[in-house]
C-alpha positions as CSV (number, residue, x, y, z in Angstrom):
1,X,-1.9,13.4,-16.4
2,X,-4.3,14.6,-14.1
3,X,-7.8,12.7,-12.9
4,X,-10.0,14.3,-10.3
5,X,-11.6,12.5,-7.0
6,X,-15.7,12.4,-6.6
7,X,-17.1,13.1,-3.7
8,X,-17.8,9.4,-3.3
9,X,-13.6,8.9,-3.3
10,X,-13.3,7.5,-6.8
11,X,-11.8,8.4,-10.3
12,X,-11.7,7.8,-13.4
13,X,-8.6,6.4,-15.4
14,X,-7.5,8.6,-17.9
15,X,-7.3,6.0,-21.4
16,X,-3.8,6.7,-21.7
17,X,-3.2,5.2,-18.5
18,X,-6.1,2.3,-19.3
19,X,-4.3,1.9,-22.2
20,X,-1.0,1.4,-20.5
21,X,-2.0,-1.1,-18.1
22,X,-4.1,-3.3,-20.6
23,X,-7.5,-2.4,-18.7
24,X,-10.8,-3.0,-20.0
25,X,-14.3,-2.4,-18.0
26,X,-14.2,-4.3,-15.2
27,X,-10.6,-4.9,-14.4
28,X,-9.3,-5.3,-10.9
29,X,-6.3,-3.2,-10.3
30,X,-4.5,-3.8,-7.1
31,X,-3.2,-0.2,-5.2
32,X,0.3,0.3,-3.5
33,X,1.2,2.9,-0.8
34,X,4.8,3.6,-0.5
35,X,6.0,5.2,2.9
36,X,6.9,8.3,0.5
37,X,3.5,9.0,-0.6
38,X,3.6,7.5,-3.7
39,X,0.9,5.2,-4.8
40,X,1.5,2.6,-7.8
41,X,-1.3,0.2,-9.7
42,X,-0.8,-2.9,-11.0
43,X,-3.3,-4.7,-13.2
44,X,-4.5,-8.0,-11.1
45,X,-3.5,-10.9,-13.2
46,X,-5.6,-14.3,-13.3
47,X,-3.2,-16.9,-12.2
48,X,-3.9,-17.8,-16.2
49,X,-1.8,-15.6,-17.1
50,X,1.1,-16.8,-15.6
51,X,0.6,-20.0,-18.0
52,X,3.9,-20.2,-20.2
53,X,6.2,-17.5,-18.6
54,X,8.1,-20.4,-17.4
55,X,10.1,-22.9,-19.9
56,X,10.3,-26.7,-18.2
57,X,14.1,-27.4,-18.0
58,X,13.7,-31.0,-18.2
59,X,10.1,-31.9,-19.7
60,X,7.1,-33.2,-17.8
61,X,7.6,-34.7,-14.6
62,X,5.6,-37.5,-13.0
63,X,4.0,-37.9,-9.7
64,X,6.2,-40.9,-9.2
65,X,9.2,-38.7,-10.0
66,X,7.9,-35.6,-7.5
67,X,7.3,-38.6,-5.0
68,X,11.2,-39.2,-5.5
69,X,12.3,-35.9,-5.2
70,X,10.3,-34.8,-1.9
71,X,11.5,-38.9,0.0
72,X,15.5,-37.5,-1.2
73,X,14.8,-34.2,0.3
74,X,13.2,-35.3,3.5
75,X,16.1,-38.2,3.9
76,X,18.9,-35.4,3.4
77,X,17.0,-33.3,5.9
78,X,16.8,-36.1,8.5
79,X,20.4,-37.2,8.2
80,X,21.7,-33.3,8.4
81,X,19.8,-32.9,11.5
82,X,21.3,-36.3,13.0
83,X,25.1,-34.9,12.9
């Protein structure tokens, strides 16, 4: 699929590749260079859309319990650099 550059540097999307990607007007796509010369686009996600990709393995946790968790980890830390 072919698009051309304007003088003004920009292009146009052909739909397939809109389509593709999931872009509507006004999208943000994000632009990779690769030391070959290739060039890649990505769709810029909101950090919404991240909601549910990730399963809880345990249930909800509580500020008490993360309180818990980050005293264990900075006492394990403290004894290993003792030794």
């Amino acid at each position: 699929m072919d698009a051309t550059v304007t003088a003004k540097g920009q292009i146009t999307l052909p739909k397939s590749a809109r389509q593709h990607l999931g872009l509507q007007a006004g999208d943000r796509v994000r632009v990779f260079l690769h030391p070959d010369g290739g060039v890649v686009l990505l769709p810029v996600l909101p950090a919404s859309a991240l909601r549910g990709m990730l399963k809880p393995r345990c249930g909800p946790v509580t500020i008490d319990d993360m309180t818990e968790a980050v005293a264990a980890g900075a006492v394990a830390r403290f004894r290993g650099s003792q030794q």
